[in-house]
C-alpha positions as CSV (number, residue, x, y, z in Angstrom):
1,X,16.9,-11.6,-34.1
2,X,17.7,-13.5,-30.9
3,X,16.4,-15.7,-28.9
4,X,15.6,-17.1,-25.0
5,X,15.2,-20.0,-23.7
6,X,13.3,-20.1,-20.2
7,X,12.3,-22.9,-18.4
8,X,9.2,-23.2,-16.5
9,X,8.4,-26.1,-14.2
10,X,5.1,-27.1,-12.7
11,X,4.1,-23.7,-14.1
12,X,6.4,-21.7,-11.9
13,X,9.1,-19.5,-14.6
14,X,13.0,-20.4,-13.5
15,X,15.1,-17.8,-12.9
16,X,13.5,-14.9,-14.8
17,X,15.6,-12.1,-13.7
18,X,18.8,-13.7,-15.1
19,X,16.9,-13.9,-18.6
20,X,15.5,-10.6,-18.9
21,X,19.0,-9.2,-17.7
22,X,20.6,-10.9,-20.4
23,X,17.9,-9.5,-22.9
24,X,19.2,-6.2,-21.5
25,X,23.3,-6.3,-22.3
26,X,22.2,-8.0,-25.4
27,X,20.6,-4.7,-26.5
28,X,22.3,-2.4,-24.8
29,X,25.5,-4.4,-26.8
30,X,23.1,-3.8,-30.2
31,X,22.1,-0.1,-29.7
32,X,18.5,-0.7,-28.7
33,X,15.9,-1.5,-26.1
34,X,15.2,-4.3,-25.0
35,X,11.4,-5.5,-25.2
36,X,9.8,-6.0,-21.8
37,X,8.9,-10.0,-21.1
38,X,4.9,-10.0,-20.0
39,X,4.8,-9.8,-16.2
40,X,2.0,-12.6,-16.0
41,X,4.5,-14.6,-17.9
42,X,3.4,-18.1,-16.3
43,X,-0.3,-17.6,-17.2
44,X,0.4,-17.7,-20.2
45,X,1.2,-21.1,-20.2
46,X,-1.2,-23.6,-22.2
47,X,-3.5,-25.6,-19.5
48,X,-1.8,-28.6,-20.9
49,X,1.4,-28.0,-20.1
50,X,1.1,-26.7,-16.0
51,X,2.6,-29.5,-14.8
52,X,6.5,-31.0,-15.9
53,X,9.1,-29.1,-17.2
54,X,8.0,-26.3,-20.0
55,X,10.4,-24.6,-22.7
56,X,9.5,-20.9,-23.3
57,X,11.0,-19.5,-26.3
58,X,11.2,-16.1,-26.9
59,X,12.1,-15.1,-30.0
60,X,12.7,-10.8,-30.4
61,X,14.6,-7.9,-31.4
62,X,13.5,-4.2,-30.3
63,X,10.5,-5.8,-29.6
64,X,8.9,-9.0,-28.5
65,X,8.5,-11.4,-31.9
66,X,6.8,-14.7,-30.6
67,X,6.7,-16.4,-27.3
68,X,6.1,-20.5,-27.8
69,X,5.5,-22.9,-25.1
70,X,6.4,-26.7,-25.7
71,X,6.9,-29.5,-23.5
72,X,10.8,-30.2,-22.6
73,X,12.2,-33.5,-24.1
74,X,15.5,-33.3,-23.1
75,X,18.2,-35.0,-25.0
76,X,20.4,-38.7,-24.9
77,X,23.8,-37.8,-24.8
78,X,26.3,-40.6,-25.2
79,X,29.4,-39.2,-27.5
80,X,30.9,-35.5,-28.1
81,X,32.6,-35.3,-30.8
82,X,35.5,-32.2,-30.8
83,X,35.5,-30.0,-33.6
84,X,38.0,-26.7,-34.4
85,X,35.6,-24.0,-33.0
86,X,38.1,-22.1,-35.7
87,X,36.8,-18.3,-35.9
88,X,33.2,-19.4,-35.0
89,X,31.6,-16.6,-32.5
90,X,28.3,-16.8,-30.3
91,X,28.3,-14.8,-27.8
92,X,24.9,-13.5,-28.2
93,X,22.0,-15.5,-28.3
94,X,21.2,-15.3,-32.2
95,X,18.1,-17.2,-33.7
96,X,20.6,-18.0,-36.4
97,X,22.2,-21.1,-34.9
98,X,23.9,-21.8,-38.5
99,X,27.8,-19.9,-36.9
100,X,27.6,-23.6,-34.7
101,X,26.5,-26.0,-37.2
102,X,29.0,-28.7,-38.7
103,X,27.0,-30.1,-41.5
104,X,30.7,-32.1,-42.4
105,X,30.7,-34.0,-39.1
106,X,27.8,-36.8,-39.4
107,X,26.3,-37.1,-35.8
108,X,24.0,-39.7,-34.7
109,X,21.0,-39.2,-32.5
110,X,23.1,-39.6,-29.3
111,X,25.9,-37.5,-30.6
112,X,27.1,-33.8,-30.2
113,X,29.4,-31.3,-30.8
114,X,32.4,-30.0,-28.4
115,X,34.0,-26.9,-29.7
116,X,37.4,-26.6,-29.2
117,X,40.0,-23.1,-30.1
118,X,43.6,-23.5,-29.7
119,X,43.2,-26.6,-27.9
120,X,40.8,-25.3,-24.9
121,X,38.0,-26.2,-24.5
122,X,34.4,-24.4,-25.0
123,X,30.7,-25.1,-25.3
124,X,28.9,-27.7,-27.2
125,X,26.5,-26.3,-29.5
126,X,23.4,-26.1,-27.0
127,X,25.3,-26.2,-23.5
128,X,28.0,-24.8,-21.4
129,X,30.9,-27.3,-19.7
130,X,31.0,-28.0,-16.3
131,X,34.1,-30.3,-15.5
132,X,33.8,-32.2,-11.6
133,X,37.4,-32.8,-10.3
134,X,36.4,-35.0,-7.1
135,X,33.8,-32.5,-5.4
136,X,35.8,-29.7,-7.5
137,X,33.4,-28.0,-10.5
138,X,35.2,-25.8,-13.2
139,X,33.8,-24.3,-16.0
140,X,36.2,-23.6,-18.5
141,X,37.0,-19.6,-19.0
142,X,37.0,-20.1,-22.8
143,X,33.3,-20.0,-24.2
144,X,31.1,-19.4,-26.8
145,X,28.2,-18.6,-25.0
146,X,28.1,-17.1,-21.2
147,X,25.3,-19.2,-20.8
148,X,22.7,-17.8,-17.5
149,X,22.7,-20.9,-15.7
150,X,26.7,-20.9,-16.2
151,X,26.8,-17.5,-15.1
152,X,24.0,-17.9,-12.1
153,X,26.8,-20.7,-10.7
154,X,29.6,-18.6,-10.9
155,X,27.9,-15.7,-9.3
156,X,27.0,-18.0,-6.3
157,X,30.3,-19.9,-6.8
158,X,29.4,-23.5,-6.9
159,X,32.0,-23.2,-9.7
160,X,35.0,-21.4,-10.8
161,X,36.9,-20.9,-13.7
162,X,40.0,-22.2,-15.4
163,X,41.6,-22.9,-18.9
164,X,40.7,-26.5,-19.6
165,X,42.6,-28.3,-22.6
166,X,41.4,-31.0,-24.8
167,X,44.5,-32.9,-23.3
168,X,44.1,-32.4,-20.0
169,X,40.6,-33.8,-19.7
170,X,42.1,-37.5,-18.6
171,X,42.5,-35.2,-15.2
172,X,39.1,-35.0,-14.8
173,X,36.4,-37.3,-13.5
174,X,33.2,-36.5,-15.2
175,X,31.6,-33.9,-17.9
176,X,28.6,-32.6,-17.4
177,X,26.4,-30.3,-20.0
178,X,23.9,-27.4,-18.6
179,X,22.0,-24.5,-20.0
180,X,18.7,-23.0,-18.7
181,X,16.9,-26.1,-19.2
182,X,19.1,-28.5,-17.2
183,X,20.9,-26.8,-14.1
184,X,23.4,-28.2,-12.6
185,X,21.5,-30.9,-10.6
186,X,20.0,-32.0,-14.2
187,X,22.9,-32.1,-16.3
188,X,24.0,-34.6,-18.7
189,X,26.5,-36.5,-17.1
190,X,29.4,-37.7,-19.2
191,X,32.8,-39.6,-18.6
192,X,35.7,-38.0,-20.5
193,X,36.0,-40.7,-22.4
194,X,33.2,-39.7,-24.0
195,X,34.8,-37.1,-25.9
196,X,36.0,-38.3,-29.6
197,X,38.5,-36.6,-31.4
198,X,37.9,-38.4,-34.9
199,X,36.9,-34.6,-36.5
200,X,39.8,-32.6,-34.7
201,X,43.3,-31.7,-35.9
202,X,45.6,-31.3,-33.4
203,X,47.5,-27.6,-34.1
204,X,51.1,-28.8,-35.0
């Protein structure tokens, strides 16, 4: 089963194409069709939520399982915390979210995950990494998930890619977190400091 995530704001749907494109190499990757989303989409909207920032979840497989609408509480981050991404994989969107779970590493409310393999950098577990160098903005070419907003700002290259290390992130000014929820101009803003390494061993 797998999932996406669509935002819709003031009850216009963001970026739609990019979702139902992924939808496609996800079963094209998995040998089937993929479901067509409803065209009238936005209408389907509770009256309720037609104004603020909307969460669409779509939940489906060779065909469409459940489509939810709730309002969008995005997250305090204050503290990543980098963790051995080890042999975890997640480069579909799967309903089954257990592959990024950590139930060892006791986060707070304002805490998250940073995956780290041989020392680079990827995802946490609900965003992609965009790393600002002055007015420079990488996104590391190591992921878990080749997120659509990731992938829009390649495509119109407000970013580019390069190997980031867990060591070199003093080099960097700032952090910032996105997925299709919070683009670029939205994203959690973090200093590098921010990222703790009590959970990771250092390969020798």
């Amino acid at each position: 089963m797998f999932i996406e995530t669509i935002r819709i704001q003031d009850g216009h749907v963001c970026h739609l194409s990019d979702h139902t494109d992924r939808m496609r190499r996800t079963a094209d990757h998995f040998g089937f069709t993929a479901p067509t989303l409803p065209i009238d989409l936005a209408s389907l909207v509770p009256d309720e939520l037609r104004t603020g920032t909307v969460r669409c979840r779509v939940m489906y497989d060779h065909t469409l399982r459940e489509v939810t609408f709730t309002p969008y509480r995005r997250r305090h981050i204050e503290r990543l915390f980098a963790v051995d991404a080890g042999t975890t994989t997640y480069a579909f969107k799967y309903a089954d979210r257990a592959p990024l779970a950590r139930p060892d590493v006791p986060l707070g409310a304002s805490d998250e995950l940073l995956f780290v393999r041989d020392g680079y950098l990827t995802d946490t577990s609900y965003t992609n990494l965009v790393l600002r160098r002055g007015r420079e903005l990488v996104t590391p070419d190591t992921f878990l998930l080749d997120g659509t907003c990731r992938r829009r700002l390649l495509r119109e290259g407000v970013v580019h890619t390069e190997p980031v290390r867990l060591h070199d992130l003093p080099t960097y000014d700032e952090l910032l977190l996105i997925n299709a929820m919070m683009p670029l101009r939205e994203a959690i803003r973090l200093p590098t400091t921010a990222v703790h390494l009590d959970f990771y061993t250092f390969a020798p």
